[in-house]
N, C-alpha and C positions, 0 to 999 in steps of 0.2 A: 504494500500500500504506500503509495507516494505523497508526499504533501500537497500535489496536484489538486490531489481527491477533495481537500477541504479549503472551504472558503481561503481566495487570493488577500494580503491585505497589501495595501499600497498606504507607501509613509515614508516623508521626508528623511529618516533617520532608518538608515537600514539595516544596521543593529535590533532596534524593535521587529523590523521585518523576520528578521533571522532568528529571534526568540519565540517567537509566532507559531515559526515552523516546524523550528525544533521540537517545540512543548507538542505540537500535534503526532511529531514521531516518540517520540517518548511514553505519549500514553497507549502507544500499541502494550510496554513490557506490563500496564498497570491492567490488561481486560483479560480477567482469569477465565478460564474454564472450568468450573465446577466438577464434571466430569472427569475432566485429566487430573485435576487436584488428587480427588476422593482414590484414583486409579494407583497413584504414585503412592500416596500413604497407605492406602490396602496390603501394597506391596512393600514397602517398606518395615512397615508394622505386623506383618503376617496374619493382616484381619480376612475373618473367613468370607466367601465372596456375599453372602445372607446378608453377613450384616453393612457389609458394605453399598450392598442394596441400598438396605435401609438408610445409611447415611447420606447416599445418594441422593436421594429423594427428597431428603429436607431440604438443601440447595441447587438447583438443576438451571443449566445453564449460563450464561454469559455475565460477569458483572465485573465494576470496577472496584479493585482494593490495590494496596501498596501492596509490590511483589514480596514476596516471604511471610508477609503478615499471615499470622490464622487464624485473623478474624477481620471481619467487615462489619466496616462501622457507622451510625449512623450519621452523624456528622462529615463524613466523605461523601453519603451517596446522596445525600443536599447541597452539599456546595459543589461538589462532581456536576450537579446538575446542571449547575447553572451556565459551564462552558459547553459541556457535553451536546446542547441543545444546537449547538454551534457547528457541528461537527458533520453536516450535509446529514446526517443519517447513519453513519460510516460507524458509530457509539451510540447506543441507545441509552439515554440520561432513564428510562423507565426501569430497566429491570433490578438497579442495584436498590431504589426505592422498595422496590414491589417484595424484595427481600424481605422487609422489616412490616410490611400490610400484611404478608402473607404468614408470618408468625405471630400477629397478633391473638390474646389469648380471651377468654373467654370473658374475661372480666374487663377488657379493652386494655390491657397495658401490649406498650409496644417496648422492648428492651433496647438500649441503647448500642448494644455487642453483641454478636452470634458469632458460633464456632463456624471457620469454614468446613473443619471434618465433619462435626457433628449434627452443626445446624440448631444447634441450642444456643441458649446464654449463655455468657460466662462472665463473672461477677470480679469486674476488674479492682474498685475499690470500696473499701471498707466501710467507709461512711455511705455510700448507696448500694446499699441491699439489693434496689428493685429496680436497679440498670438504668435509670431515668438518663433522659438525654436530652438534647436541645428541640426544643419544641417548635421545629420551623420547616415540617413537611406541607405548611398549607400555603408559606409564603415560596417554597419550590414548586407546587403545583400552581400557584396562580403564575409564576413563571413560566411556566414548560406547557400552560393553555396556549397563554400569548406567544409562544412558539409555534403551536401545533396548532393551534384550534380544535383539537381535541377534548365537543363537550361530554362526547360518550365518557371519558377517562373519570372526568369529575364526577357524573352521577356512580360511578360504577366505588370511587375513593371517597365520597363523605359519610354512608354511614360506616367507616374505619376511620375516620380521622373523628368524628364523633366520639365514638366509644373510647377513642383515645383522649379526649379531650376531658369526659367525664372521670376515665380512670386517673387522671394528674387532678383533678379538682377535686375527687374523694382522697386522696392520700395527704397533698401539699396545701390545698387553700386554709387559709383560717379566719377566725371569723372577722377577720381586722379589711378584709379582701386581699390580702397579699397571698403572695405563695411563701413556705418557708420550705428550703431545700436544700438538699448535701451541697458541698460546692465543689465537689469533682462533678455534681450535673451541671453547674456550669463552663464547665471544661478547661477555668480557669486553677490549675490545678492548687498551685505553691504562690498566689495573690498576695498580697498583704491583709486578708479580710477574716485574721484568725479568730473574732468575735461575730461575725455576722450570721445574719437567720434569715433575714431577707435581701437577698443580691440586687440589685436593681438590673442586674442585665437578663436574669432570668425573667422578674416580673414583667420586663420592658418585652421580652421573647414571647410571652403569653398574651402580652395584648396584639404584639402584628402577627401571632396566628389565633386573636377572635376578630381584626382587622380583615384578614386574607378568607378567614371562616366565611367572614359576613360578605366578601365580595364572591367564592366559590357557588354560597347561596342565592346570590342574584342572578348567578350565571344560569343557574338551574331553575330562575324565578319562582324560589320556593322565599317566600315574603316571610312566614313567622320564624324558619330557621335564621332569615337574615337579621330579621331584628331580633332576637335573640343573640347574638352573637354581635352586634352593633349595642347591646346593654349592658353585654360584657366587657366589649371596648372600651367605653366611656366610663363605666365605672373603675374598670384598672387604672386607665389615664387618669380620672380625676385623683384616684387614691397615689398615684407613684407621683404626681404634682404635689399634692396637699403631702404627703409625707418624707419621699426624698427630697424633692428640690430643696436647698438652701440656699435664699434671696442673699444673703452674706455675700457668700465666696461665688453666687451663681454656677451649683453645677449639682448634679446627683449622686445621691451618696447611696451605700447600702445601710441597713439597719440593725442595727442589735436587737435581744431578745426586748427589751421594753421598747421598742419605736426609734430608739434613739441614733441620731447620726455615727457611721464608721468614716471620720474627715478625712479620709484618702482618697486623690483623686486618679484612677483608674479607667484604663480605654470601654469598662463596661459603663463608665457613666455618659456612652454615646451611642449603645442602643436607644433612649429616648426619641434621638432624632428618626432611627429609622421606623420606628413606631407610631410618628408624627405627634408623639403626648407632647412636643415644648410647643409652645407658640411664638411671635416673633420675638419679645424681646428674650425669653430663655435659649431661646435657640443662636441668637445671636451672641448671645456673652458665655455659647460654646465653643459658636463659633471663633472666637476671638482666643480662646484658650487654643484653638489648633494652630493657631497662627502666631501664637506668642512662643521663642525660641525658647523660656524658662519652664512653661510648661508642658504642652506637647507637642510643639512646633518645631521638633526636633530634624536634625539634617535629614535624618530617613524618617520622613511618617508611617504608622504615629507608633510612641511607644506603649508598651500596657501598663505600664505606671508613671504620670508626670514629673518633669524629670525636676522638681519643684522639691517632690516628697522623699523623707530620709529613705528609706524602702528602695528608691530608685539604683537600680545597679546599671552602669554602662556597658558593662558585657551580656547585660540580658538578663543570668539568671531566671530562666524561666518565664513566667509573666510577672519577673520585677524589672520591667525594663524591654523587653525582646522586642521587635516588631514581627507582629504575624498576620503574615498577606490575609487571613481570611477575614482579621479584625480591621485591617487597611480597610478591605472590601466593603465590609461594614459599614464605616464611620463614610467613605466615598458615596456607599449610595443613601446613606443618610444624610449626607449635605444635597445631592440631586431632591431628597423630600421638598426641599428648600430653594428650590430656583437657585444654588450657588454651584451651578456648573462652572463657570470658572476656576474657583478654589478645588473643586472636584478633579478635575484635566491637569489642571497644576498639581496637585498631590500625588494624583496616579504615574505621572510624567517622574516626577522625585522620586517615588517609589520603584518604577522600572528600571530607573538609570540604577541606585542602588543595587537590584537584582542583575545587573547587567556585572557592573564592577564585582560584586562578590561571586562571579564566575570569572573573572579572571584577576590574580593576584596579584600587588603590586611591591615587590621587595620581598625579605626574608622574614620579615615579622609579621605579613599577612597570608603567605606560602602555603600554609598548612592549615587546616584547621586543628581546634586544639588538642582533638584525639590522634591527629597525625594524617588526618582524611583530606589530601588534596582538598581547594574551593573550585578548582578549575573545569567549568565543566559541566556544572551543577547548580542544581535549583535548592533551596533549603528550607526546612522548616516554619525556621525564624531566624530573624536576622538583629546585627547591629542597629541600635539605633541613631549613634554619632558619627559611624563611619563603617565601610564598608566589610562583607563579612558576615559568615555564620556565628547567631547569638552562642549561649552558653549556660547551662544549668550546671553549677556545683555539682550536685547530687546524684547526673544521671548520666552515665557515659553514653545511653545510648541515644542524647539531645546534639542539635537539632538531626530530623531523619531527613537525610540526603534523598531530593529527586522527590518532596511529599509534595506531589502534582495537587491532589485533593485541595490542600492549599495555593500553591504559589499556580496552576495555572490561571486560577479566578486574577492573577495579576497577569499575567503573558497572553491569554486570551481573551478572557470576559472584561477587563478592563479595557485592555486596547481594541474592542472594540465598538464597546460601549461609552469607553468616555475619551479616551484619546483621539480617533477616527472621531467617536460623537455620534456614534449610529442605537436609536432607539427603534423595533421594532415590534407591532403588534397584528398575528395574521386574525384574530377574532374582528378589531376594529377597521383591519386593509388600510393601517398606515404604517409611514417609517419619517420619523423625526430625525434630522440632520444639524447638528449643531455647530458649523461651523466658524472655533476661533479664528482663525487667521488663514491666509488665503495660500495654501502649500499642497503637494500635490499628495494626495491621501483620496482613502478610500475601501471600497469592500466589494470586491468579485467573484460571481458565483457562487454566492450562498442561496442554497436549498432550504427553503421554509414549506413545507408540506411538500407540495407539486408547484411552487412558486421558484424559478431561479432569479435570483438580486445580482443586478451591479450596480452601484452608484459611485462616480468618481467622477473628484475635479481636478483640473489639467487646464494646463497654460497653451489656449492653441495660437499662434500666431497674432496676428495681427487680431485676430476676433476678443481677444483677453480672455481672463479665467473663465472655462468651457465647465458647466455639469455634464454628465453623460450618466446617465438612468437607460436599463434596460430590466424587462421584466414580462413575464408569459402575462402575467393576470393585474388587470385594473388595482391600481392600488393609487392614497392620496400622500403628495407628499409635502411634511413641514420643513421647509429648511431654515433657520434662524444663523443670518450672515451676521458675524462679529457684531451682533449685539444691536447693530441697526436697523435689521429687517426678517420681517419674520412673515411669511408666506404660506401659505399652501395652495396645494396646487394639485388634481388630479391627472395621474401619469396611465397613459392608455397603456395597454396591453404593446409587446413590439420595443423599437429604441426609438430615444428622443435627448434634445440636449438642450441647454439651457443656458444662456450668457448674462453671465453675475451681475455685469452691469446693467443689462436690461429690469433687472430683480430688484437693483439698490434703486 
């Protein structure tokens, strides 16, 4: 499979281009086979062929996990998602979800880890008994609609994403409307939040999947589960306003057992934004903490502790410090909630170059990483946050995991093409929003959206000045917003067609 196969991207910096690529060849080593898994360990393990049946059976088929791992996780096959959708076809972002739908138990829990031999749980840490994980299958499925247009998908996922919805609000809600939950299910493992009971970034995870609930539901024009799930919305938002925000320092905090603030300020206290719970002015004096170099407006955005707070470690340490592309990702399309595509493009741009430079080393003091693992080469985990470079946890030789696509391609792919190019796509509504900062030759060729193939690129033709060029099988409408002064739409017939900028301004 060639990188032909998948979406072309065109971009002034051909380095971006060349990470693009790469990252598309790379996730061939991440799409396991079930089948050959189960085969290899049978053999290996001298399991009799019965029961290897049976273990068969639990996981069949195609998905994506980090090679060697024996287990798939859910947190990969959500953020997986989100590029994979990207991918012509060539990756199905469906089956590694459908993994964790399709174990759910009777009682509606969905566990956060399954064995690849087994097909069971497996109960990583101690403080979470019952596997709980990030609750953000409904904000991947309203994703991967507006992909596909796929509403059969949705009526066929909400009563499971229901029954999961009630199994986390019978175990964690209390009667304050918070959730109170382990903080390894917040994935933030070794945080600085060794008192807290309420995380703000889980709470903030629960309201945009009764946000993403309530839009599944409209999709399927079932009215009372929408407002149901739109009363859930609002009352988490009103409660994680009225009890984290602190009007002080302006930002969100997690809580202690009595209510009370944990003052460390932490990259979960920018879920809010993606949640849409701030309004302008709280949202703006977050926004102004990402931009401030003392807090988290660090050379690499953003880190997972400000770099303000004693906690803050420059090497990382885990999430005292680290930057992790998936929290990047995050806090990115949390400022797009916000009409700050600007700052958004700018971040992701700071971000890439970072991951560009920590694949290739610069002297003998950045040669290696610190277990002795070449940088050269490679995607990572987590990174530095002051300079370039895989981060660093004390405690765990086996930090950060070289090549963890799950994360770092949502920067190489979903960002760059999302907010770097500037390209938003939706095939339920038959449009594609085009954001163009500055006027460089960029663009996205031959991406497959159902039976839709896209090209849209601007180009410098001759004397005629900066040329659009749009080609597409099927009617679709398009926005394009020129450097901030013109904002258009325009329906593009079926066939090719081009477009001269200056006609547009």
């Amino acid at each position: 499979m060639t990188k032909r196969d998948f979406p072309k991207i065109h971009f002034y910096d051909q380095d971006f281009v060349d990470i693009y690529d790469k990252t598309w060849a790379w996730i061939a080593d991440f799409w396991n086979n079930c089948s050959e898994k189960i085969a290899a360990l049978s053999a290996e393990k001298r399991i009799l062929p019965a029961e290897a049946g049976k273990a068969e059976k639990r996981i069949s088929g195609r998905f994506f996990s980090h090679p060697g791992s024996p287990v798939v996780l859910q947190s990969d096959a959500i953020f997986a998602s989100f590029f994979l959708v990207y991918s012509n076809r060539i990756y199905q972002a469906y089956p590694t979800i459908d993994i964790f739908y399709d174990r759910q138990e009777q009682n509606g829990a969905i566990r956060s880890v399954y064995s690849i031999e087994t097909g069971l749980t497996v109960t990583e840490q101690r403080d979470n008994p019952e596997n709980l994980g990030l609750p953000l299958f409904a904000w991947a499925e309203f994703n991967l609609y507006h992909k596909s247009a796929n509403k059969k998908r949705i009526k066929e996922i909400m009563p499971k994403l229901n029954k999961y919805v009630a199994w986390i609000d019978s175990l964690y809600k209390c009667p304050n409307g918070l959730y109170a939950v382990p903080l390894s299910a917040t994935g933030m493992l070794n945080a600085p939040w060794e008192d807290t009971v309420y995380p703000v970034d889980f709470n903030s995870m629960m309201a945009i999947n009764a946000l993403y609930m309530g839009s599944l539901s409209d999709i399927l024009n079932d009215r009372d589960l929408g407002i149901h799930y739109k009363r859930q919305y609002f009352a988490l938002k009103y409660c994680i306003n009225q009890k984290m925000w602190d009007q002080e320092t302006g930002f969100y905090y997690n809580l202690d057992k009595d209510e009370k603030h944990i003052p460390i300020k932490t990259i979960a206290g920018y879920w809010p934004l993606l949640a849409e719970i701030s309004n302008e002015d709280k949202a703006e004096q977050l926004v102004k903490k990402l931009q401030d170099p003392h807090v988290f407006g660090s050379p690499h955005p953003f880190p997972s502790v400000a770099l303000d707070e004693a906690s803050f470690d420059k090497q990382g340490n885990g999430f005292r410090g680290s930057v992790f592309p998936y929290l990047t990702f995050m806090v990115i399309k949390g400022l797009e909630r916000y009409n700050r595509h600007d700052l958004a493009r700018e971040c992701a741009i700071r971000h890439l170059y970072f991951i560009l430079d920590s694949m290739l080393p610069e002297g003998n003091a950045h040669s290696t990483h610190h277990n002795g693992i070449p940088h050269k080469g490679r995607l990572w985990e987590a990174y530095l946050p002051l300079q370039e470079g895989a981060a660093r946890w004390y405690e765990r030789v086996d930090f950060p995991r070289e090549q963890y696509l799950s994360y770092a391609a949502l920067s190489t792919i979903c960002l760059m093409i999302e907010n770097i190019v500037g390209l938003s796509i939706s095939l339920p509504r038959k449009t594609v929003d085009w954001i163009i900062p500055n006027m460089e030759v960029m663009g996205i060729e031959n991406l497959s959206l159902k039976k839709n193939m896209i090209t849209i690129l601007s180009n410098r033709s001759g004397n005629r000045g900066w040329e659009i060029y749009a080609e597409s099988e099927k009617l679709y409408y398009f926005t394009i917003n020129i450097l901030d002064k013109k904002k258009k739409t325009l329906p593009i017939p079926s066939g090719k067609c081009s477009m001269l900028i200056d006609k547009l301004l």
